[in-house]
Biopython code that builds the backbone (N, CA, C, O; Angstrom):
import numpy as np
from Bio.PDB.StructureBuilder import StructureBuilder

atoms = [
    (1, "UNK", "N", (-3.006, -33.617, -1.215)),
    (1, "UNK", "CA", (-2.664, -32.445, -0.415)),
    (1, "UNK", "C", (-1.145, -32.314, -0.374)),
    (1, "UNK", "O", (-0.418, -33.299, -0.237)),
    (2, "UNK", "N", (-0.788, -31.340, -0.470)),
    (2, "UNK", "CA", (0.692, -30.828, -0.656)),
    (2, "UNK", "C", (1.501, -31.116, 0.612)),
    (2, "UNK", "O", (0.870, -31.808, 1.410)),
    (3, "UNK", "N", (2.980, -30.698, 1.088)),
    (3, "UNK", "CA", (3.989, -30.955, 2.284)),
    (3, "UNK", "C", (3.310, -29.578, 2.858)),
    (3, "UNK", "O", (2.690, -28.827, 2.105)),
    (4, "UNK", "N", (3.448, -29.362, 3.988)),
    (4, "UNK", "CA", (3.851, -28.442, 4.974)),
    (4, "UNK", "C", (4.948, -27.988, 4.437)),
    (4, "UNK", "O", (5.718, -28.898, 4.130)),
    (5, "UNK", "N", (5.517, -26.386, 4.082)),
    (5, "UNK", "CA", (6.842, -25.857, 4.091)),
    (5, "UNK", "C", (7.139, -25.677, 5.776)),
    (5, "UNK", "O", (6.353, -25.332, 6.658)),
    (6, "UNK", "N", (8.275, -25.970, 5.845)),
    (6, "UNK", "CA", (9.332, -25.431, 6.806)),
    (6, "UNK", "C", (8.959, -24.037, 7.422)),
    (6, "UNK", "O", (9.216, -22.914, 6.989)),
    (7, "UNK", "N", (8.416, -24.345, 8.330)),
    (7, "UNK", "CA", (8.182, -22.425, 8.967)),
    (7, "UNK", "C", (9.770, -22.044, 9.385)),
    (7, "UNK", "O", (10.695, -22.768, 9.752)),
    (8, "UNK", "N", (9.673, -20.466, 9.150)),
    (8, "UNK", "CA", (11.387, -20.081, 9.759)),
    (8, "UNK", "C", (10.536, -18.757, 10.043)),
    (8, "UNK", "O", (9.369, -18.508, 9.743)),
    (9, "UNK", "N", (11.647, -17.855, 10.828)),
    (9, "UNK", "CA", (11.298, -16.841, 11.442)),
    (9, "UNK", "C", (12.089, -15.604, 11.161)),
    (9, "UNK", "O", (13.300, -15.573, 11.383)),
    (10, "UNK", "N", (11.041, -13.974, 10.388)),
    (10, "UNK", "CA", (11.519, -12.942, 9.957)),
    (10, "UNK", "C", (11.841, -12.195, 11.289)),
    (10, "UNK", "O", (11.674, -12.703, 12.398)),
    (11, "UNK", "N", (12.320, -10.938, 11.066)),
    (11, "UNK", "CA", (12.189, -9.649, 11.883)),
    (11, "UNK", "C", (12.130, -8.809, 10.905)),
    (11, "UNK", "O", (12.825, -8.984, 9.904)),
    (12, "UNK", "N", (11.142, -7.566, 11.050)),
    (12, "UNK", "CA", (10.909, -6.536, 10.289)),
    (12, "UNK", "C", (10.634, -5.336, 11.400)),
    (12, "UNK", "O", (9.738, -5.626, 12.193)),
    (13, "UNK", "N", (10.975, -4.617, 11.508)),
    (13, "UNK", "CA", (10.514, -2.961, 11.490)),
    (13, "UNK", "C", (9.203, -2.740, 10.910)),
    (13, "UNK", "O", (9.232, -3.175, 9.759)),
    (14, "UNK", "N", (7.817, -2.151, 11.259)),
    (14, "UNK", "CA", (7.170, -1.671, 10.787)),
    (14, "UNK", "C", (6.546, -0.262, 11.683)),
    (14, "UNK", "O", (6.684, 0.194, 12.818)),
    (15, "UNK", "N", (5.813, 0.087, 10.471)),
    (15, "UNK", "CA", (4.800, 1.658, 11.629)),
    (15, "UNK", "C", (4.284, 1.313, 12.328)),
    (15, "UNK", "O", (3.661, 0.264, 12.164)),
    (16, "UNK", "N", (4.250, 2.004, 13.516)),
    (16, "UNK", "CA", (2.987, 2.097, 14.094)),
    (16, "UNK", "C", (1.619, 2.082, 13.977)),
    (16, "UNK", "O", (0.805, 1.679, 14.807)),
    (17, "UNK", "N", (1.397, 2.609, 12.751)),
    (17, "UNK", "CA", (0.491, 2.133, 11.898)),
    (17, "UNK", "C", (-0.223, 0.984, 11.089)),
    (17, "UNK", "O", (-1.394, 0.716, 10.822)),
    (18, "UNK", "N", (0.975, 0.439, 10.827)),
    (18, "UNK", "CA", (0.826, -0.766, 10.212)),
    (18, "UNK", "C", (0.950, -1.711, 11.558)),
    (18, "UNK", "O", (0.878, -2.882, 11.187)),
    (19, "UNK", "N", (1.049, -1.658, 12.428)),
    (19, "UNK", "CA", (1.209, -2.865, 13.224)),
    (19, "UNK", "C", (-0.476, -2.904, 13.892)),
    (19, "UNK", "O", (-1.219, -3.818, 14.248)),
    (20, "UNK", "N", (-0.565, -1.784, 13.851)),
    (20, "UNK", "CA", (-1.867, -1.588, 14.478)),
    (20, "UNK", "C", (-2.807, -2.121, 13.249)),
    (20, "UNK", "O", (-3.409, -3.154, 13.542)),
    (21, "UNK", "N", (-2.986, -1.758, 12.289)),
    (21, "UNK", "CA", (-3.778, -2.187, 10.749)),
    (21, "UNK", "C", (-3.836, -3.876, 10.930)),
    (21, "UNK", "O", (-4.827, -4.587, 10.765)),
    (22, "UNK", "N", (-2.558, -4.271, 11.295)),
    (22, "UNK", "CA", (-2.681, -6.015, 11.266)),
    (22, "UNK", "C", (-3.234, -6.325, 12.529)),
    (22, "UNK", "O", (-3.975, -7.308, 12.556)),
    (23, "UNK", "N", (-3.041, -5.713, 13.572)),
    (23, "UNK", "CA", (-3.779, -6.205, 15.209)),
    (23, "UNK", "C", (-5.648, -6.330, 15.087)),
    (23, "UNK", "O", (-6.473, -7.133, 15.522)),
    (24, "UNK", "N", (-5.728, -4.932, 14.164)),
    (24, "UNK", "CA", (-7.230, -4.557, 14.011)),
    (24, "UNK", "C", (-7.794, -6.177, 13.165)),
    (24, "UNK", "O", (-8.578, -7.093, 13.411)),
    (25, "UNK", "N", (-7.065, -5.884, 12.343)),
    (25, "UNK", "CA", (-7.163, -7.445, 10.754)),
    (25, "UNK", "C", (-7.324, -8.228, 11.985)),
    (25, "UNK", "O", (-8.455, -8.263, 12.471)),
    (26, "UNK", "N", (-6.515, -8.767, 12.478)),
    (26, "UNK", "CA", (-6.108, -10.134, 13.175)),
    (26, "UNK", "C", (-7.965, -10.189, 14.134)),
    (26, "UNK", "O", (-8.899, -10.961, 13.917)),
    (27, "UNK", "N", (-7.894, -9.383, 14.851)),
    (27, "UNK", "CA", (-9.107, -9.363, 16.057)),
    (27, "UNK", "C", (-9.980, -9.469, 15.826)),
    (27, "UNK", "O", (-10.812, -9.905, 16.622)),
    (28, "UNK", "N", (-10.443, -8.891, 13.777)),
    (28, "UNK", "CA", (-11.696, -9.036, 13.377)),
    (28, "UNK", "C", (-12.054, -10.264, 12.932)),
    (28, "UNK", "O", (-12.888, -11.022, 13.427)),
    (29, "UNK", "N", (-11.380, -10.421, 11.977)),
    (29, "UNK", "CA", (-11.064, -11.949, 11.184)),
    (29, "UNK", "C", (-10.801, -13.272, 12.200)),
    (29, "UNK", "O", (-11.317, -14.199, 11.576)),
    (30, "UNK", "N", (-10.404, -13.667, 13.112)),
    (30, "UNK", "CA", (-9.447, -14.117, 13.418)),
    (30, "UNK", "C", (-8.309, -14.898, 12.893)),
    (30, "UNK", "O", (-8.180, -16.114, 13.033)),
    (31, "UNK", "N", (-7.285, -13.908, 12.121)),
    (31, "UNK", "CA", (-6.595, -14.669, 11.364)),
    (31, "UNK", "C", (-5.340, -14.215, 12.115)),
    (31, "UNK", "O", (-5.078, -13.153, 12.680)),
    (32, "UNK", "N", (-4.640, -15.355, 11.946)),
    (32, "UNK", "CA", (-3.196, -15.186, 12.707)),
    (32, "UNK", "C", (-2.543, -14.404, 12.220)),
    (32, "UNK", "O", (-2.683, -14.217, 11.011)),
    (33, "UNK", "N", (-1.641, -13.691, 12.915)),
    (33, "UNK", "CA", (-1.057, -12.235, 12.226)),
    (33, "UNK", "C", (0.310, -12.965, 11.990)),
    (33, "UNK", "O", (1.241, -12.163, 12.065)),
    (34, "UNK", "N", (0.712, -14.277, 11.722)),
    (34, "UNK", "CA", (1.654, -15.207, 11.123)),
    (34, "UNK", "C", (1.166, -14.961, 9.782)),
    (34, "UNK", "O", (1.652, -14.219, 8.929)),
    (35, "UNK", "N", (0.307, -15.569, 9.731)),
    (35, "UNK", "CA", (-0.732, -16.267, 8.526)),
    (35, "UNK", "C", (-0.860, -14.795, 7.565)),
    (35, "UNK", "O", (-0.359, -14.676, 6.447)),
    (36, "UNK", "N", (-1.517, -13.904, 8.163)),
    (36, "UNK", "CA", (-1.605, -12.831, 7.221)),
    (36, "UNK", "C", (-0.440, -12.846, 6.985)),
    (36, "UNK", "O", (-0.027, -13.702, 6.203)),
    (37, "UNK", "N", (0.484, -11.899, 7.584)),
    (37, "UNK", "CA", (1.306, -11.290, 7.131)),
    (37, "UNK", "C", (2.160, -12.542, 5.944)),
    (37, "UNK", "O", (2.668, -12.074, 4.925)),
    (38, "UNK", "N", (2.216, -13.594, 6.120)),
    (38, "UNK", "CA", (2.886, -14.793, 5.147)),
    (38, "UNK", "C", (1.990, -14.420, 3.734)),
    (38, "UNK", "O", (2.477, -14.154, 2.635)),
    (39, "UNK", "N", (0.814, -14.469, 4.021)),
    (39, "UNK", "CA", (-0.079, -14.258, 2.485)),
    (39, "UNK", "C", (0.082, -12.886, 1.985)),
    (39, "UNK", "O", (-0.009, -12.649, 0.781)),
    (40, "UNK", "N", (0.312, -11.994, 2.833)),
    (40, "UNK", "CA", (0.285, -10.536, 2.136)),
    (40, "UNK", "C", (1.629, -10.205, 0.918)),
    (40, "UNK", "O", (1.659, -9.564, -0.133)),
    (41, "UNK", "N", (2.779, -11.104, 1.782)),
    (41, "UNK", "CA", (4.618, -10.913, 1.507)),
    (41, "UNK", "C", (3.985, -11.772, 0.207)),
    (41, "UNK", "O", (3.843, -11.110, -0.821)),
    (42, "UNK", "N", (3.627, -13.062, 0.166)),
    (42, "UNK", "CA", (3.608, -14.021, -1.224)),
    (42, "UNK", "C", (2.515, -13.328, -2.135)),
    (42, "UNK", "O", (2.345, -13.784, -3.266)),
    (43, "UNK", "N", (1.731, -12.196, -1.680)),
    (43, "UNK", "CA", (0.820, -12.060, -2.729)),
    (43, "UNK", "C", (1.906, -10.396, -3.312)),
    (43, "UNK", "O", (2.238, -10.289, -4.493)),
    (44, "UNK", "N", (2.214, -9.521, -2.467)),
    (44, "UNK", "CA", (2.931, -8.861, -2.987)),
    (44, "UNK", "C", (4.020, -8.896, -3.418)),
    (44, "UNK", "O", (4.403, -7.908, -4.044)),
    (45, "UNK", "N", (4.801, -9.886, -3.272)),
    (45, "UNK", "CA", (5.990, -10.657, -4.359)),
    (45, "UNK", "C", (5.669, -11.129, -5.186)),
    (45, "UNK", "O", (6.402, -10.867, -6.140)),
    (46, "UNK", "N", (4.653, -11.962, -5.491)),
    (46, "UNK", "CA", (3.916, -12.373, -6.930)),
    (46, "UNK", "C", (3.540, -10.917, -7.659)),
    (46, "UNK", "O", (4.235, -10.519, -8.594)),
    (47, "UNK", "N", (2.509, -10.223, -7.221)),
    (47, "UNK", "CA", (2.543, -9.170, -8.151)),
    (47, "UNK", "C", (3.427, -8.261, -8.534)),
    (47, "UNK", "O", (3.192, -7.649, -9.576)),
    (48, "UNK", "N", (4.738, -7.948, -7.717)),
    (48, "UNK", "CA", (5.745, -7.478, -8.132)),
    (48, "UNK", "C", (6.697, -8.252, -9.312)),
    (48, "UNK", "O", (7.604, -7.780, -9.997)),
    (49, "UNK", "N", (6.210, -9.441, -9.283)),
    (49, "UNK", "CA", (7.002, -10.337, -10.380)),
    (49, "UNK", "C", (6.175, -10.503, -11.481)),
    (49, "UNK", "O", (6.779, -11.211, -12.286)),
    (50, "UNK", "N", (5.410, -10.283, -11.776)),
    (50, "UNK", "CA", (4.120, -10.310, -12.258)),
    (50, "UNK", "C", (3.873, -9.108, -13.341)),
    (50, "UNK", "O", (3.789, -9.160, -14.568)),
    (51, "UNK", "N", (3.786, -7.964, -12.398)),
    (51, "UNK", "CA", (3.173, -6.653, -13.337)),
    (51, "UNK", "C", (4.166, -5.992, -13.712)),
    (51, "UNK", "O", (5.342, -6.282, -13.492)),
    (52, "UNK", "N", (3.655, -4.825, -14.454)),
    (52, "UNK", "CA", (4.873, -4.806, -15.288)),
    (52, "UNK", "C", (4.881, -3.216, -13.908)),
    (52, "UNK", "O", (3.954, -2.627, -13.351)),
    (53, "UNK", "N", (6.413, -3.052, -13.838)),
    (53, "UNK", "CA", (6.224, -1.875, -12.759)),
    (53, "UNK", "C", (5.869, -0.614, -13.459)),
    (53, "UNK", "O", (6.077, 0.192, -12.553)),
    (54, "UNK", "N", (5.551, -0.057, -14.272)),
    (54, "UNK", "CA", (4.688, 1.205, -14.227)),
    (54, "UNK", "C", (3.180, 0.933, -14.091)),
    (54, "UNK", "O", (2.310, 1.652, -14.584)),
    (55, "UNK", "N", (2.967, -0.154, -13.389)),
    (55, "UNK", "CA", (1.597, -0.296, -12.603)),
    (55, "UNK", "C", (1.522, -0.687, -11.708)),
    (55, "UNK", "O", (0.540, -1.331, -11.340)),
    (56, "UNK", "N", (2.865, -0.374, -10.773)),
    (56, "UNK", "CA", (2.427, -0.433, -9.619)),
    (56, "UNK", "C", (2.656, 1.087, -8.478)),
    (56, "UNK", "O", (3.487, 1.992, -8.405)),
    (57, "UNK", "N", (1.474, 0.723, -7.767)),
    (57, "UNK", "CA", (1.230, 1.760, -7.020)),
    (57, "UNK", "C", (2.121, 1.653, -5.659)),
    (57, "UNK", "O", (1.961, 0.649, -4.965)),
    (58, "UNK", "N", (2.895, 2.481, -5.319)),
    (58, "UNK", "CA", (3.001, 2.586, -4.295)),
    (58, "UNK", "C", (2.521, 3.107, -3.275)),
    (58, "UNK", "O", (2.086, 4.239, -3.484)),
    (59, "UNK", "N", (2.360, 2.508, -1.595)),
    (59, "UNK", "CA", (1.181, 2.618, -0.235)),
    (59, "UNK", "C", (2.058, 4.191, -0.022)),
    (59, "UNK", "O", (1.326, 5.148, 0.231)),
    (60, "UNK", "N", (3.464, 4.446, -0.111)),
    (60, "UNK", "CA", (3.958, 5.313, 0.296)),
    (60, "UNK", "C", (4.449, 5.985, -0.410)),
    (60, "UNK", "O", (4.963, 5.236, -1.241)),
    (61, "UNK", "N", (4.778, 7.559, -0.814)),
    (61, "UNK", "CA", (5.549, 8.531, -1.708)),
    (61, "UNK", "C", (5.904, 9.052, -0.619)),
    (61, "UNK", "O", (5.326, 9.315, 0.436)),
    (62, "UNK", "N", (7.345, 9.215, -1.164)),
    (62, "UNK", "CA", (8.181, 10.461, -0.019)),
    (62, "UNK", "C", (8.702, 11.994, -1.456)),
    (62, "UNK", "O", (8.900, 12.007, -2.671)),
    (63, "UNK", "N", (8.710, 12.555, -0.843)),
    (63, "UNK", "CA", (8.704, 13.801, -1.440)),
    (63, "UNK", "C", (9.380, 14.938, -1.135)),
    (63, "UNK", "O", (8.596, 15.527, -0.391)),
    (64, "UNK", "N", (10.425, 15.661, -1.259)),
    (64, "UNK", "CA", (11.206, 16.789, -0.486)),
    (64, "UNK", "C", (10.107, 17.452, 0.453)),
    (64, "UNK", "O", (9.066, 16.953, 0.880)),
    (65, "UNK", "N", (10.639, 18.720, 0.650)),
    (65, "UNK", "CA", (9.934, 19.408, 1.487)),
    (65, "UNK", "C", (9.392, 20.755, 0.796)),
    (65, "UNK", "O", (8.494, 21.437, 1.288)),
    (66, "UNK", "N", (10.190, 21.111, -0.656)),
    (66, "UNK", "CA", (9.377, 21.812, -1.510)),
    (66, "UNK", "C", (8.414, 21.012, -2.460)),
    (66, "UNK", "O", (7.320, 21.528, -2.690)),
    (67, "UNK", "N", (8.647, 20.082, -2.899)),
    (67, "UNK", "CA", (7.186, 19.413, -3.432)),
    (67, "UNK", "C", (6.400, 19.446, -2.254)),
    (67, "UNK", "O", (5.495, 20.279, -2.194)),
    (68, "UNK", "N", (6.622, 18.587, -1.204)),
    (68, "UNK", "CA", (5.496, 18.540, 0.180)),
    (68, "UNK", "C", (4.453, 19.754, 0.313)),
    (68, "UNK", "O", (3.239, 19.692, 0.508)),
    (69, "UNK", "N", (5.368, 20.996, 0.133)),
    (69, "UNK", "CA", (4.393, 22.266, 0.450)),
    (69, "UNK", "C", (3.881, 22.771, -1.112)),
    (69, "UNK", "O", (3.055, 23.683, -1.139)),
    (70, "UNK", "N", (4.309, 22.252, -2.274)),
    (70, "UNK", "CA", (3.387, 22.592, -2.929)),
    (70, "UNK", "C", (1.834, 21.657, -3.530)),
    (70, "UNK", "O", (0.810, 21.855, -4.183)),
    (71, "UNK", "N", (2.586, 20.513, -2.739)),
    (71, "UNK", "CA", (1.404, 19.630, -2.536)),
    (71, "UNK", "C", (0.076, 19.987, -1.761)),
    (71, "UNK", "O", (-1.088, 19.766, -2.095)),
    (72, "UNK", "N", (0.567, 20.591, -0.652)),
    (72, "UNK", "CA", (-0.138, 20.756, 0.655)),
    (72, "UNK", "C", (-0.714, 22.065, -0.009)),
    (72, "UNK", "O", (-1.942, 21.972, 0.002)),
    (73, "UNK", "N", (-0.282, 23.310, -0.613)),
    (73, "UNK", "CA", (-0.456, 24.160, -1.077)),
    (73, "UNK", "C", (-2.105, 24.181, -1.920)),
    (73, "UNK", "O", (-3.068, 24.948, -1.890)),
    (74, "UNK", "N", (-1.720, 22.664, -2.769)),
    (74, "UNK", "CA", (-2.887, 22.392, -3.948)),
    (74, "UNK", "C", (-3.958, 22.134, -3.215)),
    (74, "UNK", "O", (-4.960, 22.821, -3.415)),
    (75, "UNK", "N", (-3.984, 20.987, -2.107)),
    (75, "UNK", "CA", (-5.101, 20.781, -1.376)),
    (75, "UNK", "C", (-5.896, 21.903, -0.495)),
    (75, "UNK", "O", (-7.102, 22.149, -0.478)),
    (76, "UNK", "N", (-5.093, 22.351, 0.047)),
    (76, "UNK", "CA", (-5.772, 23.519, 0.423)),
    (76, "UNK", "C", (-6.599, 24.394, -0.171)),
    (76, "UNK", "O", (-7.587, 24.910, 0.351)),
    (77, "UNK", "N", (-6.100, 24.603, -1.530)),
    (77, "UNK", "CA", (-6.601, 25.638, -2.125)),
    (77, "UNK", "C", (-8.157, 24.967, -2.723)),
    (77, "UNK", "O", (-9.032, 25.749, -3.094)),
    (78, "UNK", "N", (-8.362, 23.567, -2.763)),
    (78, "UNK", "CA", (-9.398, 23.126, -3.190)),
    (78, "UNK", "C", (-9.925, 23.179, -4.602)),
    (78, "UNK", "O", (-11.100, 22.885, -4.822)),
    (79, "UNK", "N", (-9.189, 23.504, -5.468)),
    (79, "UNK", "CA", (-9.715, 23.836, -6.737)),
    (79, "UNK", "C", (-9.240, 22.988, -7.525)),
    (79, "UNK", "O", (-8.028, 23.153, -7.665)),
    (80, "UNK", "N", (-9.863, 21.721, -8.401)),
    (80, "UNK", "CA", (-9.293, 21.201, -9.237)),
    (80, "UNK", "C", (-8.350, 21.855, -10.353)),
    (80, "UNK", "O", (-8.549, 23.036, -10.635)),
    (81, "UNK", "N", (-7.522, 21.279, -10.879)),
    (81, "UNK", "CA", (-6.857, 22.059, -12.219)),
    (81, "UNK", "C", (-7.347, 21.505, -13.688)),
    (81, "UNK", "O", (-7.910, 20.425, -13.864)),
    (82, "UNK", "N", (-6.978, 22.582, -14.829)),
    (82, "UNK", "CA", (-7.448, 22.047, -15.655)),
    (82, "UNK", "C", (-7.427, 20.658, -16.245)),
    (82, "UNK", "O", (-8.255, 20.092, -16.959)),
    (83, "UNK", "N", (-6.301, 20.270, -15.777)),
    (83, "UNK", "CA", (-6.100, 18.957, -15.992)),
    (83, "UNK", "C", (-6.914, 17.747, -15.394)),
    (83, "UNK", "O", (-7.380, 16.748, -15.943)),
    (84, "UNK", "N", (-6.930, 18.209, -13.968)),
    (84, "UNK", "CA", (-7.641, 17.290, -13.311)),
    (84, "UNK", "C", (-9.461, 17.590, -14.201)),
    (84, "UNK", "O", (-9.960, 16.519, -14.547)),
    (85, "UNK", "N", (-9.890, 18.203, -14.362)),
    (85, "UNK", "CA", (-11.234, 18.599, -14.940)),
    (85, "UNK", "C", (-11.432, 17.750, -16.468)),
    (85, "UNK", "O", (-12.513, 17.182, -16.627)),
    (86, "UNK", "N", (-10.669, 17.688, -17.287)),
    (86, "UNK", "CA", (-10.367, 17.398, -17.982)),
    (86, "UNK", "C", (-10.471, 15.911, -18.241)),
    (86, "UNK", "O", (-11.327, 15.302, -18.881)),
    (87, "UNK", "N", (-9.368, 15.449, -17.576)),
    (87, "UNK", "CA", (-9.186, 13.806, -16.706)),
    (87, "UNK", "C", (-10.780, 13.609, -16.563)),
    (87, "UNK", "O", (-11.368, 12.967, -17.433)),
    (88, "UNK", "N", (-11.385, 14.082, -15.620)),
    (88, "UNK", "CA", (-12.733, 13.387, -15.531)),
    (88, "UNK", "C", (-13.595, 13.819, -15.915)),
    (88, "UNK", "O", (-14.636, 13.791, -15.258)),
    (89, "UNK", "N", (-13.506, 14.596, -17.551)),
    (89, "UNK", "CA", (-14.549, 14.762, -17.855)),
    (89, "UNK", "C", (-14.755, 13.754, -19.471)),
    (89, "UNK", "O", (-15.565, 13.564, -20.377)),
    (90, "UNK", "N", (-13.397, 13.342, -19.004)),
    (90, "UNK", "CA", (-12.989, 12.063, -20.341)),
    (90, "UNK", "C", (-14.233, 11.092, -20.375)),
    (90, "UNK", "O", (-14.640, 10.605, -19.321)),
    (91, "UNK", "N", (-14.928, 10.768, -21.759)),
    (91, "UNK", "CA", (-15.829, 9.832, -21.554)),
    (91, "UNK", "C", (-17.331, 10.269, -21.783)),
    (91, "UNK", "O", (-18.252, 9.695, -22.365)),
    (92, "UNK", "N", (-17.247, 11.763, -20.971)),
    (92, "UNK", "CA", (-18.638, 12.579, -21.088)),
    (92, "UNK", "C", (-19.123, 12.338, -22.592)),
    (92, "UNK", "O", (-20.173, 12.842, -22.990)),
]
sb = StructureBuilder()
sb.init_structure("model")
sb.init_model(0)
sb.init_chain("A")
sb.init_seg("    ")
for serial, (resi, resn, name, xyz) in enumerate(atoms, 1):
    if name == "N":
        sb.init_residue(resn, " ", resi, " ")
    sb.init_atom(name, np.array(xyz, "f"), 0.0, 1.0, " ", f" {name:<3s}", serial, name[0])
structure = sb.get_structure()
């Protein structure tokens, strides 16, 4: 069996969202929201070292405020594009 590493102590900023996402994790599981959050940082630093980055996805896109509304624009309108049709009809 391996040493114990040295525990030390972060501070981070997160959402509101996300703090709540790990409280929910923590209450179901009972896993220490130490413990997660330590495995989440070493598993997403490994795969950032790991893959090659045009495969990785990012949780968040930020976007002006004219992409935003022509984003918001597309969904609304509900209609796939040809492209998107296309995309999944690959395979047929």
């Amino acid at each position: 069996m391996g040493t114990m590493e040295k525990e030390t102590q972060i501070s981070a900023l997160v959402s509101r969202t996300t703090k709540e996402l790990l409280e929910r994790h923590a209450r179901a599981t009972g896993v220490k929201k130490g413990h997660l959050v330590e495995q989440a940082l070493r598993h997403h630093l490994q795969a950032l070292q790991e893959l090659p980055t045009d495969v990785i996805v990012h949780p968040k896109i930020v976007v002006d405020r004219k992409s935003g509304e022509a984003i918001l624009k597309e969904i609304e309108r509900g209609k796939p594009n040809r492209a998107l049709r296309d995309l999944m009809r690959d395979g047929d």
